[in-house]
C-alpha atoms as an extended CHARMM CRD file, in Angstrom:
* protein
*
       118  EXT
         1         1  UNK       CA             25.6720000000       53.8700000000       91.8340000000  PROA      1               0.0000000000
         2         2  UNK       CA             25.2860000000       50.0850000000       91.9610000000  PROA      2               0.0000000000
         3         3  UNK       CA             22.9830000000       49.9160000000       89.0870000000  PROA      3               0.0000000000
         4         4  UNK       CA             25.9170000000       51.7680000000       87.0980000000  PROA      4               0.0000000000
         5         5  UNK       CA             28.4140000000       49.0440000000       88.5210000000  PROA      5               0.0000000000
         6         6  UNK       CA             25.6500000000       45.9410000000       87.4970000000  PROA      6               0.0000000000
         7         7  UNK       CA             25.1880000000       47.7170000000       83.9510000000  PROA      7               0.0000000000
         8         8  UNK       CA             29.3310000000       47.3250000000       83.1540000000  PROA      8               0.0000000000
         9         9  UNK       CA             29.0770000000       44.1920000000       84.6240000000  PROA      9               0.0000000000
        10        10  UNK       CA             26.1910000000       43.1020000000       82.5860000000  PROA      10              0.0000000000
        11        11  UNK       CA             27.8210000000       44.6840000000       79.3680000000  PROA      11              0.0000000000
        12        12  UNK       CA             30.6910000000       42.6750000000       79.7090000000  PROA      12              0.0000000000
        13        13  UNK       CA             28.4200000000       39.6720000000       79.3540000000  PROA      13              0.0000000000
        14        14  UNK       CA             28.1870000000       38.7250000000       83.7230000000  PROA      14              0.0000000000
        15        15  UNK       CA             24.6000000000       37.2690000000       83.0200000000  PROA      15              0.0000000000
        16        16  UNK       CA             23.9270000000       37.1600000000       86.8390000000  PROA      16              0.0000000000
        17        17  UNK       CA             24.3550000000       41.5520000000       87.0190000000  PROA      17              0.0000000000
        18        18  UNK       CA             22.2880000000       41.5220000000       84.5880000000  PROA      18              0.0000000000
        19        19  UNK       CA             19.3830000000       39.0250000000       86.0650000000  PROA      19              0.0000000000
        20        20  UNK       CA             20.0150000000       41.5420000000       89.1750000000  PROA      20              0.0000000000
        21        21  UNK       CA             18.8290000000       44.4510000000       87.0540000000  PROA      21              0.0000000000
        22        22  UNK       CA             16.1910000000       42.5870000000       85.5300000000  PROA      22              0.0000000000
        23        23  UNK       CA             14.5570000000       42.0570000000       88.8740000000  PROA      23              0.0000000000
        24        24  UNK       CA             14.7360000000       45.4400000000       89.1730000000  PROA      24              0.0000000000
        25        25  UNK       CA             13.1200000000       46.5810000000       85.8490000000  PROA      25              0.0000000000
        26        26  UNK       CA             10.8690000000       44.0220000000       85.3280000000  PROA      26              0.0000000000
        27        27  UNK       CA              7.7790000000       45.1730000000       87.9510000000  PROA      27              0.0000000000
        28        28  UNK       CA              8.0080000000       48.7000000000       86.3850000000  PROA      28              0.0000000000
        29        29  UNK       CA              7.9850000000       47.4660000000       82.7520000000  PROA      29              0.0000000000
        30        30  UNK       CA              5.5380000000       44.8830000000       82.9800000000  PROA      30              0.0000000000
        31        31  UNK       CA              3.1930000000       47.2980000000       85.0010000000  PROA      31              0.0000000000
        32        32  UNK       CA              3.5030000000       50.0740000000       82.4190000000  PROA      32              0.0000000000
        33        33  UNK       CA              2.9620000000       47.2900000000       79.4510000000  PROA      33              0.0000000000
        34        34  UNK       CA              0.1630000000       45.7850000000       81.2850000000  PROA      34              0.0000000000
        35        35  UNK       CA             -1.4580000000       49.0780000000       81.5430000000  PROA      35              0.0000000000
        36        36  UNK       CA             -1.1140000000       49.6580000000       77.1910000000  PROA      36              0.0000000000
        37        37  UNK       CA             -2.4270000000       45.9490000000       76.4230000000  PROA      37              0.0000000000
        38        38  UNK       CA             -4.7910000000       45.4470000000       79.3480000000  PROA      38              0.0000000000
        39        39  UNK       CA             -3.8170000000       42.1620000000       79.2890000000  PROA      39              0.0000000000
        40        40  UNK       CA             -1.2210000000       40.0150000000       81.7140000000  PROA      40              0.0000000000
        41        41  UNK       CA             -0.1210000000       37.4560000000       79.6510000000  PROA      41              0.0000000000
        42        42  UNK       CA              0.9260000000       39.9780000000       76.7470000000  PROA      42              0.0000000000
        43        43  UNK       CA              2.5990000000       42.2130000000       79.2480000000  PROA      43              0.0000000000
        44        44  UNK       CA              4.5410000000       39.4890000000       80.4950000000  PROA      44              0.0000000000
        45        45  UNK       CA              5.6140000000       38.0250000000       76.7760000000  PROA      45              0.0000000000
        46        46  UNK       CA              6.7280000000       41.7620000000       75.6820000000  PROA      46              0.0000000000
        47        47  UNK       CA              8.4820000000       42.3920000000       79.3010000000  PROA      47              0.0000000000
        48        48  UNK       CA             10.3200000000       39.0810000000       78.4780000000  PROA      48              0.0000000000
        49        49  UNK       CA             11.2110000000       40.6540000000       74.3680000000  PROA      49              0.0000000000
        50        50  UNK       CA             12.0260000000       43.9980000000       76.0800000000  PROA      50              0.0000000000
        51        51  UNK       CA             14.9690000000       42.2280000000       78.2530000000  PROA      51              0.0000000000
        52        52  UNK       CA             15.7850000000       40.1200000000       75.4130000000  PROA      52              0.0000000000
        53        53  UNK       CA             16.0700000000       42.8040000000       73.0450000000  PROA      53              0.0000000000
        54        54  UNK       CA             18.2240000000       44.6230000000       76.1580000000  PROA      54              0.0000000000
        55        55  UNK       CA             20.4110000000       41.8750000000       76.6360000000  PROA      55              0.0000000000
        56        56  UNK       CA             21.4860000000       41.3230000000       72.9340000000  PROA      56              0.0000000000
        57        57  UNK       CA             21.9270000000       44.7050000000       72.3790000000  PROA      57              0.0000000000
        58        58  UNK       CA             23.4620000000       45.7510000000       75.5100000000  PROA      58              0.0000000000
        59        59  UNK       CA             27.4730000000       45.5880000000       74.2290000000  PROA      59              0.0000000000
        60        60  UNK       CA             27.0990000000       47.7490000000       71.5990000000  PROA      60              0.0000000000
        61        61  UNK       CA             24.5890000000       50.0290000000       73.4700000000  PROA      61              0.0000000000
        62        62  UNK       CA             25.7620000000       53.6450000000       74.4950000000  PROA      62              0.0000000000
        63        63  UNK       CA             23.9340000000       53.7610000000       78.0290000000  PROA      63              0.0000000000
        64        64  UNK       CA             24.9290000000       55.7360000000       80.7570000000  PROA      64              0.0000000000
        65        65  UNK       CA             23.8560000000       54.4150000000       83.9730000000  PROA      65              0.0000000000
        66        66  UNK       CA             21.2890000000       56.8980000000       84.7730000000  PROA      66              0.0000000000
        67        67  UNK       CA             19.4180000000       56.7450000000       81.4970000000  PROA      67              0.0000000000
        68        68  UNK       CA             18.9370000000       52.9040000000       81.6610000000  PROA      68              0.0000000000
        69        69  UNK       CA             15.2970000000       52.9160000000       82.5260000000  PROA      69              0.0000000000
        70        70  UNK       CA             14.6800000000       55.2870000000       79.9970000000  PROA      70              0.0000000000
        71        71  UNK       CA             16.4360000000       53.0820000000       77.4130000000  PROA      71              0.0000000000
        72        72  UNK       CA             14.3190000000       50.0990000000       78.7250000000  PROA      72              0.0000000000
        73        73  UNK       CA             11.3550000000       51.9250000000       78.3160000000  PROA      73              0.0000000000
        74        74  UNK       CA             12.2440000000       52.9550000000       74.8840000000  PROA      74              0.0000000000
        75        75  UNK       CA             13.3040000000       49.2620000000       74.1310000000  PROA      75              0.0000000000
        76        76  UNK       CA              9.6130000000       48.2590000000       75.4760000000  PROA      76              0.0000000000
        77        77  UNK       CA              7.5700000000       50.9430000000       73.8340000000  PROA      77              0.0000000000
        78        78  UNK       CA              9.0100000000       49.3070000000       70.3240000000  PROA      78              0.0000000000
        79        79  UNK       CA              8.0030000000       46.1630000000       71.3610000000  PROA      79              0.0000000000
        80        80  UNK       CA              4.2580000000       46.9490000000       72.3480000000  PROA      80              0.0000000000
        81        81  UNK       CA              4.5890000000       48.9000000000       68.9070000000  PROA      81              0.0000000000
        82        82  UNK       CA              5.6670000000       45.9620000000       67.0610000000  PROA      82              0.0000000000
        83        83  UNK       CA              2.9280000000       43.6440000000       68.4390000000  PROA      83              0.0000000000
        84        84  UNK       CA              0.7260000000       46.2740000000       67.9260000000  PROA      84              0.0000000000
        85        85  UNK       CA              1.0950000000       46.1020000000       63.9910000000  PROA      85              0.0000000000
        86        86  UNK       CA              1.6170000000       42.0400000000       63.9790000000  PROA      86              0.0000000000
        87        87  UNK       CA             -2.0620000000       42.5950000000       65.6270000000  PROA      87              0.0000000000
        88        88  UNK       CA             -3.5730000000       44.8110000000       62.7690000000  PROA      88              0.0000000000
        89        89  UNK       CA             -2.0210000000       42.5930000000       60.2120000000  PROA      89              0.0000000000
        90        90  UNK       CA             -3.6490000000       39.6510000000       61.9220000000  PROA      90              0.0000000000
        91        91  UNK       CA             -6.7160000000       41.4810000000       62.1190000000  PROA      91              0.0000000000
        92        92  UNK       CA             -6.4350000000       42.3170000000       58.6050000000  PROA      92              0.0000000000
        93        93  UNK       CA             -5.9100000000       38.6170000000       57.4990000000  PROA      93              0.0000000000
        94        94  UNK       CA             -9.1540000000       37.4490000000       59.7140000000  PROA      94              0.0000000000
        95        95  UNK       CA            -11.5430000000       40.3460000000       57.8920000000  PROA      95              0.0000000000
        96        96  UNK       CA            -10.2790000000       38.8760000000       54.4580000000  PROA      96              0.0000000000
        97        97  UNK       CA            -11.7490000000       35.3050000000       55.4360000000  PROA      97              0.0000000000
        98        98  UNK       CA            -15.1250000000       34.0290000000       53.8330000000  PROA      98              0.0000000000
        99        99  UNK       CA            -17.9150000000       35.1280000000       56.3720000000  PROA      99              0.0000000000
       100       100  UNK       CA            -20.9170000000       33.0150000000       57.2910000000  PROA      100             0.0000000000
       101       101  UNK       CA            -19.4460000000       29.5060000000       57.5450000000  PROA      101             0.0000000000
       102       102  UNK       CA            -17.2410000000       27.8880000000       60.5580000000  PROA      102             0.0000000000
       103       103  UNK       CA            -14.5800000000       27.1060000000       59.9330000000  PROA      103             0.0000000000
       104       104  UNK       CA            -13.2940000000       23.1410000000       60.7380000000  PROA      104             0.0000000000
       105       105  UNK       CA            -10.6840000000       21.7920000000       62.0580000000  PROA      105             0.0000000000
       106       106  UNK       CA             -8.7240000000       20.0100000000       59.7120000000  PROA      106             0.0000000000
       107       107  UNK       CA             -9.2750000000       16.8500000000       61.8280000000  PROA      107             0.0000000000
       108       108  UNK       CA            -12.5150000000       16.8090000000       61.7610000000  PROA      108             0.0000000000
       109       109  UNK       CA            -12.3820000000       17.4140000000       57.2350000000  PROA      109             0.0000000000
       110       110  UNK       CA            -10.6820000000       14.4860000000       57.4400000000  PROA      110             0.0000000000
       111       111  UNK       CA            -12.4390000000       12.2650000000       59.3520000000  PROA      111             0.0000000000
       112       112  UNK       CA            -15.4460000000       13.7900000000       57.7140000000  PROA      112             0.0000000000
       113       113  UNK       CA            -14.1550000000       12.7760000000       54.0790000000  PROA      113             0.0000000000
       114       114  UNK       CA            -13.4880000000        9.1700000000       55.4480000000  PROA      114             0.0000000000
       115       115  UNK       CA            -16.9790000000        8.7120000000       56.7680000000  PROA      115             0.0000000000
       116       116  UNK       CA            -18.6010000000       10.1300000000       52.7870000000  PROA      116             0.0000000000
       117       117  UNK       CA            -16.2910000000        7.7080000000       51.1350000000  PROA      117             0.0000000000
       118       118  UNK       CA            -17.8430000000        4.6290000000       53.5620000000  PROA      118             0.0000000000
């Protein structure tokens, strides 16, 4: 019953009920996300989207107390979904670079043109 009471709270914008039901959420989220990337400090950017996503979406949202770990879970699973395509698409881009060479920092062109034209 008190997470119902700290979800009305938190939908009529009481930031601290809904910091209360973050620190509720957030071992049970990140665990689950850590266990899809294998990786802490991804699990811990997407656990921070997930309650950002929550939070701006949280007047409009038609939760009923009960179902609000399943609608954080929901809200999480699209994040891990989105970074899983921004990850393809990165992957993607990397395949599509010339093989073979290294590539240089674009300090070290520089100061690698100034020492030719000495």
């Amino acid at each position: 019953m008190e997470h119902e009471q700290l979800l009305q709270r938190a939908r009529a914008g009481e930031r601290e009920a809904f910091g209360q039901l973050i620190e509720y959420y957030w071992p049970y989220i990140f665990r689950w996300l850590h266990g899809c990337t294998g990786t802490a400090a991804v699990a811990e950017d997407l656990s921070q989207e997930t309650f950002l996503r929550a939070w701006a979406s949280l007047p409009d949202a038609n939760v009923p107390g009960p179902g609000l770990r399943s609608w954080l879970f929901r809200i999480a699973a699209n994040a891990l979904v989105d970074w899983r395509r921004r990850q393809t698409a990165q992957q993607r881009i990397l395949r599509c670079l010339p093989t073979g060479r290294v590539m240089k920092e674009p300090a070290a062109v520089v100061a690698g043109r100034e020492f030719q034209q000495k």
